[in-house]
mmCIF file of the C-alpha atoms, coordinates in Angstrom:
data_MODEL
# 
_entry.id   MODEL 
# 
loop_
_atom_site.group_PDB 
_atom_site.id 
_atom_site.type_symbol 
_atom_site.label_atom_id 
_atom_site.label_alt_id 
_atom_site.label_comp_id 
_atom_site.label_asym_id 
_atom_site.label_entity_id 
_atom_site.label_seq_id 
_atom_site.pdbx_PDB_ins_code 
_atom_site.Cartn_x 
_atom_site.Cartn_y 
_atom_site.Cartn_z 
_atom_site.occupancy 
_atom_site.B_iso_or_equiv 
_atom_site.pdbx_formal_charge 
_atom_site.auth_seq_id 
_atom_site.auth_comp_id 
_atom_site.auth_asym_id 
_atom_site.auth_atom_id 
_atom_site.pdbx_PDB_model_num 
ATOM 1   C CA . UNK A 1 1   ? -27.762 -2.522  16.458 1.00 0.00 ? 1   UNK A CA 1 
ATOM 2   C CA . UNK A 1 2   ? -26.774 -1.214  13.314 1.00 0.00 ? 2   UNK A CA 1 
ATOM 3   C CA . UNK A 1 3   ? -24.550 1.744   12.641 1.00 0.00 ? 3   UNK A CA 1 
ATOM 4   C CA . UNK A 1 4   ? -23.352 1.848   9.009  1.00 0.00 ? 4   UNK A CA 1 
ATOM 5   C CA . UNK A 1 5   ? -21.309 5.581   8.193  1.00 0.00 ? 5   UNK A CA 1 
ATOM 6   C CA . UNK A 1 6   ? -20.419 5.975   4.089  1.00 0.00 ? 6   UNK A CA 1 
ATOM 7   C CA . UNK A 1 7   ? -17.391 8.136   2.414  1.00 0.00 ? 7   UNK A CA 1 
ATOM 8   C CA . UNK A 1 8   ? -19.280 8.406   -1.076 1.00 0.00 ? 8   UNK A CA 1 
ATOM 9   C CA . UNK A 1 9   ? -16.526 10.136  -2.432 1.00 0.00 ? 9   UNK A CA 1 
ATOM 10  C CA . UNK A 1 10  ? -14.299 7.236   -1.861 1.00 0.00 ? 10  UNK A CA 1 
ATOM 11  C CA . UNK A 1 11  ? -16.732 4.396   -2.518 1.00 0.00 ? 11  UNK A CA 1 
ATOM 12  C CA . UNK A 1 12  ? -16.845 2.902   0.553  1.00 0.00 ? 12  UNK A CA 1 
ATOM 13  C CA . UNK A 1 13  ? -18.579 2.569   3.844  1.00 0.00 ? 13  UNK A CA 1 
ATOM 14  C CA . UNK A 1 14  ? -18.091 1.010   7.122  1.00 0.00 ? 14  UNK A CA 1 
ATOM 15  C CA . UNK A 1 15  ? -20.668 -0.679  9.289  1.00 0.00 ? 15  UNK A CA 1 
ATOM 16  C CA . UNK A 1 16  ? -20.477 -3.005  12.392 1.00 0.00 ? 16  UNK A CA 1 
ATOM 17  C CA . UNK A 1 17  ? -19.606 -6.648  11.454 1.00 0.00 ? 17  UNK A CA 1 
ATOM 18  C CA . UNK A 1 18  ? -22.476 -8.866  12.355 1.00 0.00 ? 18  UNK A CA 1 
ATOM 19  C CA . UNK A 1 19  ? -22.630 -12.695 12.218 1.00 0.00 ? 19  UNK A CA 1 
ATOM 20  C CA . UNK A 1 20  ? -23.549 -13.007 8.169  1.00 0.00 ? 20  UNK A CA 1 
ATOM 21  C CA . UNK A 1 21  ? -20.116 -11.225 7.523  1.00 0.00 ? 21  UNK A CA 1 
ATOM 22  C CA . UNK A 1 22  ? -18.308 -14.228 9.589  1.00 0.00 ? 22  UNK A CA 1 
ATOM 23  C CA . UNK A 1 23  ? -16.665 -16.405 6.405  1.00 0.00 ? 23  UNK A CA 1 
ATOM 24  C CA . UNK A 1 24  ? -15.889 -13.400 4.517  1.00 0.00 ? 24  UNK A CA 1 
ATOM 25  C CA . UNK A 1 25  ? -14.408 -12.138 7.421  1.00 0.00 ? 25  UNK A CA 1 
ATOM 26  C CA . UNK A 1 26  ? -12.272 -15.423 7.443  1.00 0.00 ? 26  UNK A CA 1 
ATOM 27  C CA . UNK A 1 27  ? -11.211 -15.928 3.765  1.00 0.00 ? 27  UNK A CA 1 
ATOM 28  C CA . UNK A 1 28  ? -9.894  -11.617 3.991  1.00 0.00 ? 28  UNK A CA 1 
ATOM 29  C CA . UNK A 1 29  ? -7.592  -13.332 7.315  1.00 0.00 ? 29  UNK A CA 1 
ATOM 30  C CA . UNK A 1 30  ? -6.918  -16.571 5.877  1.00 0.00 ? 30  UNK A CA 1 
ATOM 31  C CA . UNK A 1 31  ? -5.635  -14.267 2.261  1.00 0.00 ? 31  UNK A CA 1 
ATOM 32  C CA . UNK A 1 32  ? -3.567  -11.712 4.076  1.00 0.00 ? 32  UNK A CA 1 
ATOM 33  C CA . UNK A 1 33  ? -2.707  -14.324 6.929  1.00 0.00 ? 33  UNK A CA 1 
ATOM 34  C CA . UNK A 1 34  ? 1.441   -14.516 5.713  1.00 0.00 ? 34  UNK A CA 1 
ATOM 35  C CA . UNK A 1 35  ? 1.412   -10.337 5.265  1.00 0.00 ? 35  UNK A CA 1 
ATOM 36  C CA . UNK A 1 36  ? -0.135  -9.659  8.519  1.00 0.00 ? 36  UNK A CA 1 
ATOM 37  C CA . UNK A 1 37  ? 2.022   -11.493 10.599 1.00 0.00 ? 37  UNK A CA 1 
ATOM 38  C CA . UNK A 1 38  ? 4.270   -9.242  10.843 1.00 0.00 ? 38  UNK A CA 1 
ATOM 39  C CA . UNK A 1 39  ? 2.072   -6.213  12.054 1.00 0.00 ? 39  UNK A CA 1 
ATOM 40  C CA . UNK A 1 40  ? 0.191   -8.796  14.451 1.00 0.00 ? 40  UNK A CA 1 
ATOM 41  C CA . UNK A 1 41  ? 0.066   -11.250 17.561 1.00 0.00 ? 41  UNK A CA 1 
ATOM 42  C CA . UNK A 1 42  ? 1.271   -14.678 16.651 1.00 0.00 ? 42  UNK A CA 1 
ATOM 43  C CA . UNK A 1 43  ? -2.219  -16.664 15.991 1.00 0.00 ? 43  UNK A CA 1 
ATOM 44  C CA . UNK A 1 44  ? -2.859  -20.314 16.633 1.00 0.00 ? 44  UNK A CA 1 
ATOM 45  C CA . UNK A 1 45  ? -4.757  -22.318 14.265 1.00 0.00 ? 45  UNK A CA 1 
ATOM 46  C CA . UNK A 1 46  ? -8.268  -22.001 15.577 1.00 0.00 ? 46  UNK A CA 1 
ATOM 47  C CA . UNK A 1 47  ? -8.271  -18.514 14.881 1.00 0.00 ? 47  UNK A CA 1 
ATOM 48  C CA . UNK A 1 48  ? -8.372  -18.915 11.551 1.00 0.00 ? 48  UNK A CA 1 
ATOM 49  C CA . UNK A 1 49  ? -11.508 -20.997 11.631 1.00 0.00 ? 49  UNK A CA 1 
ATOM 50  C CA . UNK A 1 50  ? -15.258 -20.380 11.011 1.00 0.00 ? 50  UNK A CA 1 
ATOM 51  C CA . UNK A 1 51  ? -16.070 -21.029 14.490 1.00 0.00 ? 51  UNK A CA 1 
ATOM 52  C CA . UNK A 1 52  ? -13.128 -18.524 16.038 1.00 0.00 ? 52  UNK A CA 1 
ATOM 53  C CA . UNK A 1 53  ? -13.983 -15.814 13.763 1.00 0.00 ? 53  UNK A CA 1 
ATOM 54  C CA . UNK A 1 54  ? -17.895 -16.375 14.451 1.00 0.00 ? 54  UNK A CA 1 
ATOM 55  C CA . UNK A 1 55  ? -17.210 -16.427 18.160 1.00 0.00 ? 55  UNK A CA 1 
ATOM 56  C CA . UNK A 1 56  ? -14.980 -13.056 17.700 1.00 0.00 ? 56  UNK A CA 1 
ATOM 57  C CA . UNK A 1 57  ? -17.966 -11.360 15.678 1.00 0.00 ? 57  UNK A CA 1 
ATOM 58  C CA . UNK A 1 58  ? -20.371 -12.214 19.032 1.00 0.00 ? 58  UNK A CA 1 
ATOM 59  C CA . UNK A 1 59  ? -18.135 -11.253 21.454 1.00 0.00 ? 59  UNK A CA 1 
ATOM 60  C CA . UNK A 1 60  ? -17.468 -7.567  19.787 1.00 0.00 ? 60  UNK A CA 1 
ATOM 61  C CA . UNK A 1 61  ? -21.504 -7.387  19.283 1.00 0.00 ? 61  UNK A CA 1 
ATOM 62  C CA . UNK A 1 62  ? -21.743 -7.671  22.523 1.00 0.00 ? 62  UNK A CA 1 
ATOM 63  C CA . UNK A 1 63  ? -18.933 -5.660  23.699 1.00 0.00 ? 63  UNK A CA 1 
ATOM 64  C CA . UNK A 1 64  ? -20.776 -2.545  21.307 1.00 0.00 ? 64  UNK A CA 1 
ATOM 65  C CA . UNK A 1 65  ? -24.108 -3.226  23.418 1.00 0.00 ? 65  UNK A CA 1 
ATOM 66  C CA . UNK A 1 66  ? -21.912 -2.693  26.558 1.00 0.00 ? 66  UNK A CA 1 
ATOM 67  C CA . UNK A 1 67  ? -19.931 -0.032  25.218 1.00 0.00 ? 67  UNK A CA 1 
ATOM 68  C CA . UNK A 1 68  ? -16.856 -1.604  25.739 1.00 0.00 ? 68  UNK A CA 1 
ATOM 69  C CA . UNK A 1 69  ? -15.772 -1.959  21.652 1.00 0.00 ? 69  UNK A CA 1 
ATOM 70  C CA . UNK A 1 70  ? -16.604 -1.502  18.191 1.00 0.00 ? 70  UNK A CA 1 
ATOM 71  C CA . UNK A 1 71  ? -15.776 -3.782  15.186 1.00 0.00 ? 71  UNK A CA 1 
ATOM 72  C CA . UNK A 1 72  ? -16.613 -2.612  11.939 1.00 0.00 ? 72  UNK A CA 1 
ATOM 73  C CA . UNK A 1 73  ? -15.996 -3.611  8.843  1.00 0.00 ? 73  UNK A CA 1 
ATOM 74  C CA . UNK A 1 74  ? -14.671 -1.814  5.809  1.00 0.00 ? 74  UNK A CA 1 
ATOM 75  C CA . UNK A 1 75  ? -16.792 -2.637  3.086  1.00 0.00 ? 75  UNK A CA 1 
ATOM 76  C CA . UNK A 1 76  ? -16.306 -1.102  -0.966 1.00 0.00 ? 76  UNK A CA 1 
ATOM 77  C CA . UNK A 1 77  ? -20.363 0.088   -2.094 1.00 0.00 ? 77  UNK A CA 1 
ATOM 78  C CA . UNK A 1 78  ? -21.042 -3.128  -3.639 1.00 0.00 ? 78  UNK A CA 1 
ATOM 79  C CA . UNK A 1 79  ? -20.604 -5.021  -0.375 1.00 0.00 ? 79  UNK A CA 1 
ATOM 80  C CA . UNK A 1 80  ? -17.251 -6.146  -0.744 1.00 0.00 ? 80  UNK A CA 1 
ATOM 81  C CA . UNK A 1 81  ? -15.144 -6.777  2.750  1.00 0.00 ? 81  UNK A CA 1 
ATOM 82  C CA . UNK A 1 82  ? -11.931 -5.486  2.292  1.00 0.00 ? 82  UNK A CA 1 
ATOM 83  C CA . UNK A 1 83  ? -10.735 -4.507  5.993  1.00 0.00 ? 83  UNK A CA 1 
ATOM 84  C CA . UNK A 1 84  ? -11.643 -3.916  9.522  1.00 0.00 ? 84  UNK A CA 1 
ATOM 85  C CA . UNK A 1 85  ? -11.260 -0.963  12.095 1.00 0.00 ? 85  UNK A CA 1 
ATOM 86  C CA . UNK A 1 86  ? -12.376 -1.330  15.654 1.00 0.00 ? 86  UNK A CA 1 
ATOM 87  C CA . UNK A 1 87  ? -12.452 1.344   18.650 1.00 0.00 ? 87  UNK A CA 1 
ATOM 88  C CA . UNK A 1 88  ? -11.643 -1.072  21.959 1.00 0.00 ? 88  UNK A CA 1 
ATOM 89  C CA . UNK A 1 89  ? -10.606 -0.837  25.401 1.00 0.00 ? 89  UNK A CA 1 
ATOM 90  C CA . UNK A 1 90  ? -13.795 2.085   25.655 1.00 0.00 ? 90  UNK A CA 1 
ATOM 91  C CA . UNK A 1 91  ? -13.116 4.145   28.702 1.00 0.00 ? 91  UNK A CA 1 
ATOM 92  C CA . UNK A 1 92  ? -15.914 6.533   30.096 1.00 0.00 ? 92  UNK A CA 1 
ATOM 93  C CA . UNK A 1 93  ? -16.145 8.342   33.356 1.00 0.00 ? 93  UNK A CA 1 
ATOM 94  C CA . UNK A 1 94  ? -13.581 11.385  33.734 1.00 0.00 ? 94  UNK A CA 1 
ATOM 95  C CA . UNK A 1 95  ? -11.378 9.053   31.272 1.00 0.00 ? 95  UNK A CA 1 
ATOM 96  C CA . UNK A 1 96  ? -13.363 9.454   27.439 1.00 0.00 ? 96  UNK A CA 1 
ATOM 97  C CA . UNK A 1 97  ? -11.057 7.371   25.437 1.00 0.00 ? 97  UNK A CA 1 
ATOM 98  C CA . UNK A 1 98  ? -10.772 4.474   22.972 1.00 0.00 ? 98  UNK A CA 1 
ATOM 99  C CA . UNK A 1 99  ? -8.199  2.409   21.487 1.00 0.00 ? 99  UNK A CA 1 
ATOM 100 C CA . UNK A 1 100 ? -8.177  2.467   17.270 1.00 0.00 ? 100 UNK A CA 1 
ATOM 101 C CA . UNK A 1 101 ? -6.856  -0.090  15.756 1.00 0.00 ? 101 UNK A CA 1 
ATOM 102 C CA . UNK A 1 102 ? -7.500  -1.006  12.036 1.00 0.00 ? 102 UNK A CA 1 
ATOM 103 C CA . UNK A 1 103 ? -5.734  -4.000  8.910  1.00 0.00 ? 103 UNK A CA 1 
ATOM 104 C CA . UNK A 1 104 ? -6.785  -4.137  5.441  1.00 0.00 ? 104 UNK A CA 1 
ATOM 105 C CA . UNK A 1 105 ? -6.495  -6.268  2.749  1.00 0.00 ? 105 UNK A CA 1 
ATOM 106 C CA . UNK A 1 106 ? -3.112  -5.789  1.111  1.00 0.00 ? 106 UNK A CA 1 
ATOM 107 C CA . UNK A 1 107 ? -4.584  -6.196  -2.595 1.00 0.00 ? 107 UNK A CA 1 
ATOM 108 C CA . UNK A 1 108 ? -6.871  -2.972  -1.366 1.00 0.00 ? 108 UNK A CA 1 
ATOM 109 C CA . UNK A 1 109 ? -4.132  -0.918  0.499  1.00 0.00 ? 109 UNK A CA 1 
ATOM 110 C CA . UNK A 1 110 ? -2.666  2.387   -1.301 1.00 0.00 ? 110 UNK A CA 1 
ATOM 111 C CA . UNK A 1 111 ? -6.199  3.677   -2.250 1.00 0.00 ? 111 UNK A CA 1 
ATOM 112 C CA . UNK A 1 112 ? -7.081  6.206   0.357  1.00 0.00 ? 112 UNK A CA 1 
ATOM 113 C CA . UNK A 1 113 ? -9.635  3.489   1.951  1.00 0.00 ? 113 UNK A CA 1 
ATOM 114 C CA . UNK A 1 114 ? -8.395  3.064   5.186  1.00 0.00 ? 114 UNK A CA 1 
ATOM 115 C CA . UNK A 1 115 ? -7.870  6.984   5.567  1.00 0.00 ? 115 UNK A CA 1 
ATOM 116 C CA . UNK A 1 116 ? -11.367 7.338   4.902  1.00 0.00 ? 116 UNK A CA 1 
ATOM 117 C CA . UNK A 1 117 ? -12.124 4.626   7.272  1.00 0.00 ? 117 UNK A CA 1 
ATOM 118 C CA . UNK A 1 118 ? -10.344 6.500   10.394 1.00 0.00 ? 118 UNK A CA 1 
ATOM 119 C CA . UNK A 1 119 ? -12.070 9.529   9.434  1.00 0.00 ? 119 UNK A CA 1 
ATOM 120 C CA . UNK A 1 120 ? -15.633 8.003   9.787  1.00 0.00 ? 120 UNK A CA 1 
ATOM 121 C CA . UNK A 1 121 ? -14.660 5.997   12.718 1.00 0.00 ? 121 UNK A CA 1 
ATOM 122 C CA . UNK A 1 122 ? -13.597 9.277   14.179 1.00 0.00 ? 122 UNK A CA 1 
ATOM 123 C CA . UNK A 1 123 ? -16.915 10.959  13.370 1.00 0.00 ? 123 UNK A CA 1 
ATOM 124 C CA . UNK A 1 124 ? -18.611 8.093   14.897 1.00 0.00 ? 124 UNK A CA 1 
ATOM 125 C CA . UNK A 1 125 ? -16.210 8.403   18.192 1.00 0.00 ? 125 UNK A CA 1 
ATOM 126 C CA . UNK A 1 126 ? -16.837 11.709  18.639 1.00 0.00 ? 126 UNK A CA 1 
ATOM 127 C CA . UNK A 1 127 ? -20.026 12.768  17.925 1.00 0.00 ? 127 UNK A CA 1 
ATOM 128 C CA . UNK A 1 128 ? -21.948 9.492   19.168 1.00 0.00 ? 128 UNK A CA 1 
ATOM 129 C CA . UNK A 1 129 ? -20.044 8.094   21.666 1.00 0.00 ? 129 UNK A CA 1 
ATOM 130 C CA . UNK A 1 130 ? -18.449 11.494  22.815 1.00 0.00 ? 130 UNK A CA 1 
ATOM 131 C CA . UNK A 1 131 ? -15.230 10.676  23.367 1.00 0.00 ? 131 UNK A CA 1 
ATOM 132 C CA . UNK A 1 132 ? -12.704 12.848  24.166 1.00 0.00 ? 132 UNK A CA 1 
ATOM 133 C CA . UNK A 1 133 ? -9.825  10.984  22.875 1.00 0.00 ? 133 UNK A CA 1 
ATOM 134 C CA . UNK A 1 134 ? -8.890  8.437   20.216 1.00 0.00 ? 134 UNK A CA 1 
ATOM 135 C CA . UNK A 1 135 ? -5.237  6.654   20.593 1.00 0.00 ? 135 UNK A CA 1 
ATOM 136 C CA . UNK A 1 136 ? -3.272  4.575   18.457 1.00 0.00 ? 136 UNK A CA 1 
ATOM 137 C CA . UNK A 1 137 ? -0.390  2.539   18.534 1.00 0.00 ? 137 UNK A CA 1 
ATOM 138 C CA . UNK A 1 138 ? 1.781   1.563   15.784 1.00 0.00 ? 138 UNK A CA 1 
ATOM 139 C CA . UNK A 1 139 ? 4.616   -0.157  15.054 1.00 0.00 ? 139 UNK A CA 1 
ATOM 140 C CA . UNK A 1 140 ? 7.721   2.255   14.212 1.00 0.00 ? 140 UNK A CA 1 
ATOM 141 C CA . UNK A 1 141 ? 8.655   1.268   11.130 1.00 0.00 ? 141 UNK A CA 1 
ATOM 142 C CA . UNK A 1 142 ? 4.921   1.182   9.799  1.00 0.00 ? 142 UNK A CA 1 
ATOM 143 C CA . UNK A 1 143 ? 4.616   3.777   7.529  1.00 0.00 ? 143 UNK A CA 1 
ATOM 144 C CA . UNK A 1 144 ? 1.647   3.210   5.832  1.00 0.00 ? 144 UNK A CA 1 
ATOM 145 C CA . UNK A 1 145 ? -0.181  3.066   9.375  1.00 0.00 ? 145 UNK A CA 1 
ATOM 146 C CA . UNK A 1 146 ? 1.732   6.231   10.152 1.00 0.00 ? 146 UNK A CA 1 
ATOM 147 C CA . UNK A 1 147 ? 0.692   8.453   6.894  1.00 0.00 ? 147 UNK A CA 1 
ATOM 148 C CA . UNK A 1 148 ? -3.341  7.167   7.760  1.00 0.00 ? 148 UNK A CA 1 
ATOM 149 C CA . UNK A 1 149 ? -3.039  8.335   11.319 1.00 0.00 ? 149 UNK A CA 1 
ATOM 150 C CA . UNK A 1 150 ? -1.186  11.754  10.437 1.00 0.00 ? 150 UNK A CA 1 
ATOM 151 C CA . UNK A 1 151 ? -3.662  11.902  7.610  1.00 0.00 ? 151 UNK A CA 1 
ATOM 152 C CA . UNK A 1 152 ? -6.349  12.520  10.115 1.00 0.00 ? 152 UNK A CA 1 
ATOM 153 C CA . UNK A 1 153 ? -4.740  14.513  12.682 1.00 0.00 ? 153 UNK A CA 1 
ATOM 154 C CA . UNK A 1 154 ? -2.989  12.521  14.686 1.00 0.00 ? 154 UNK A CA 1 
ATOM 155 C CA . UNK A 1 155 ? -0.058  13.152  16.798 1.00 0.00 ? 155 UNK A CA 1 
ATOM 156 C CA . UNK A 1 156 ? 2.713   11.175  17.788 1.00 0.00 ? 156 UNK A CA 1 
ATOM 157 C CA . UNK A 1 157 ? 3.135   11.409  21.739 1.00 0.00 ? 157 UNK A CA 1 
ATOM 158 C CA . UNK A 1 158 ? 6.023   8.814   22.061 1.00 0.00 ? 158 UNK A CA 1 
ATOM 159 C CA . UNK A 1 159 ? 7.445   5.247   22.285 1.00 0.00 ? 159 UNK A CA 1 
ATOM 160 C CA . UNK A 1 160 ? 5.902   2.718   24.331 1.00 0.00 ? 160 UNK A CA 1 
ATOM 161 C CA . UNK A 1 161 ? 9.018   0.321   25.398 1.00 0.00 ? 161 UNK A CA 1 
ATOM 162 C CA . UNK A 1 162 ? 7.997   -3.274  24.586 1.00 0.00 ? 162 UNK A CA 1 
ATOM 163 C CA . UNK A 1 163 ? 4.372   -2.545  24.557 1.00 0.00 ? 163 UNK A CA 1 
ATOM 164 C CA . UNK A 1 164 ? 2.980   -5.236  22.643 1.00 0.00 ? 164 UNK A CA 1 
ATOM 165 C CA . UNK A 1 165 ? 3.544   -8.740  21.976 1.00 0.00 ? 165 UNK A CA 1 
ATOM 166 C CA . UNK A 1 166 ? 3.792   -8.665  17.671 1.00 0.00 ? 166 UNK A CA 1 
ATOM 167 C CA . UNK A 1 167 ? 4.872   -11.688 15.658 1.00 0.00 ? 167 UNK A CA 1 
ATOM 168 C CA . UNK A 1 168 ? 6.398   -13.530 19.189 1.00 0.00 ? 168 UNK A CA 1 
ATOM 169 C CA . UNK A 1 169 ? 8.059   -10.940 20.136 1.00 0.00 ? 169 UNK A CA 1 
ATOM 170 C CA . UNK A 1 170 ? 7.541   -7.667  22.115 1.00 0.00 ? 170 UNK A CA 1 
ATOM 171 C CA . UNK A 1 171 ? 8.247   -4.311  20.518 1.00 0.00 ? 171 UNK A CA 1 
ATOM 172 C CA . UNK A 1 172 ? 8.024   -0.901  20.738 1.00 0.00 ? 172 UNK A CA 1 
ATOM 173 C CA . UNK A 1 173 ? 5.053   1.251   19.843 1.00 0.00 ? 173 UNK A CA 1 
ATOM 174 C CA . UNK A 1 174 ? 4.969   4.817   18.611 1.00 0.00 ? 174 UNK A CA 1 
ATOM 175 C CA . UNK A 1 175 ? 1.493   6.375   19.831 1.00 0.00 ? 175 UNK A CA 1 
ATOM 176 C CA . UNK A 1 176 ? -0.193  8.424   18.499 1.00 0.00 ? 176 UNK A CA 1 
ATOM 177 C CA . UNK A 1 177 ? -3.386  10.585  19.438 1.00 0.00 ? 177 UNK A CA 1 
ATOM 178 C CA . UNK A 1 178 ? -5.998  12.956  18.492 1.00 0.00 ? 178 UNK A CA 1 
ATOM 179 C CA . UNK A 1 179 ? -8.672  14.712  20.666 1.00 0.00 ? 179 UNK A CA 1 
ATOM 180 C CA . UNK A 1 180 ? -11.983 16.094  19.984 1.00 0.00 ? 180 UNK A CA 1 
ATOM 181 C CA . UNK A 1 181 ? -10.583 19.346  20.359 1.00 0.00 ? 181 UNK A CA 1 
ATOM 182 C CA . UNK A 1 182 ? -8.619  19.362  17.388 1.00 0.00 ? 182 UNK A CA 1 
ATOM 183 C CA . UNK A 1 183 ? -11.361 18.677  15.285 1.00 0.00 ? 183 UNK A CA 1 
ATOM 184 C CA . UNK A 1 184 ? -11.254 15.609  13.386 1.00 0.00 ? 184 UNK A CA 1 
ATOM 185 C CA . UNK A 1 185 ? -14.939 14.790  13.971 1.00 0.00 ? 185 UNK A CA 1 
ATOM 186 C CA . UNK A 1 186 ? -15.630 16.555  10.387 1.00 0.00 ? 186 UNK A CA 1 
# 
């Protein structure tokens, strides 16, 4: 399965990470492991081996042949890995909605590549999958995360209370939305 969507404009493209992508894929964790901690779940060692990232890369192939998820990577035009963006918990029936969630490398962040990112993932969620709803939740105090979300339509619906587990410690989300109505598929 290959589905690979390019922003020429911004010199980038993203395209489903497959198994060859699997130690790049480690050295962008292992260089923005310190960073990231504080926007993520507390890790344990193995994750940040060749083995737990190639194990992660199967299980999300699969997971896009079920359409349960999708993990792309965010790659610059000459090939480079610089992030990842994945549409998960993939609810059909009278339901239409996926999870976004997205990181980046922090020497990449700042240069409009991750807002380009949502806005093919978007295009991708919308006009081949169909959904009827993209969410996202974010850390309050993440601005960055919130400027690429409003950047693309998004709207903030509220706090989740404790929602997720981040750094050893459970904290509040703001989430944020956008439907295929308000026409971000574009």
């Amino acid at each position: 399965m290959s589905f690979i969507f390019h922003d020429h404009a911004q010199g980038m493209y993203i395209a489903l990470l497959e198994l060859q992508h699997t130690d790049e894929l480690l050295q962008l964790r292992l260089r923005n492991r310190i960073h990231h901690q504080l926007f993520e779940p507390l890790r344990d060692e193995e994750y940040f081996t060749i083995g737990s990232q190639r194990q992660l890369i199967r299980q999300r192939l699969e997971d896009a042949e079920q359409d349960r998820a999708y993990m792309f990577g965010i790659f610059l035009h000459d090939g480079t890995l610089i992030g990842q963006i994945t549409l998960s918990n993939i609810v059909r029936g009278v339901g239409q909605y996926a999870d976004l969630g997205y990181w980046m490398d922090t020497g990449q962040q700042g240069r409009g590549y991750m807002s380009a990112a949502v806005r093919l993932v978007l295009q991708f969620a919308f006009r081949v999958l169909a959904l009827h709803r993209v969410q996202a939740s974010i850390l309050p105090h993440n601005t960055g995360s919130r400027r690429v979300l409003e950047k693309n339509g998004f709207q903030a619906e509220g706090i989740a209370r404790r929602y997720i587990k981040i750094n050893g410690e459970w904290q509040d989300h703001r989430v944020y939305a956008i439907l295929t109505d308000d026409g971000a598929d574009g």
